[in-house]
C-alpha positions, 0 to 999 in steps of 0.5 A: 448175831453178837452179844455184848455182855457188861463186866457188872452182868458178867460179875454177877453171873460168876457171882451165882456160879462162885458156889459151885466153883467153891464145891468143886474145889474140895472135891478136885483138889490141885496142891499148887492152886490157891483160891484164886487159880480155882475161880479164874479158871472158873471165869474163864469156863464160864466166859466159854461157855457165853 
């Protein structure tokens, strides 16, 4: 069985996910990623893991 999930669903999960991305960002520091790299690789864990 397949599921579809919208784009607005889907932002809003990563809404509710965001916080953990932000904690984990400040404990597992890369020097050549901005904020940006930490929450697109967040997105990307978090569309794997759906």
């Amino acid at each position: 069985m397949t599921y579809y999930l919208e784009e607005e669903d889907f932002e809003n999960l990563f809404s509710e996910m965001k916080p953990i991305v932000m904690k984990l960002m400040k404990q597992i520091r890369i020097r050549t990623w901005k904020i940006e790299d930490y929450l697109q690789e967040g997105m990307i864990i978090l569309h794997l893991l759906l």
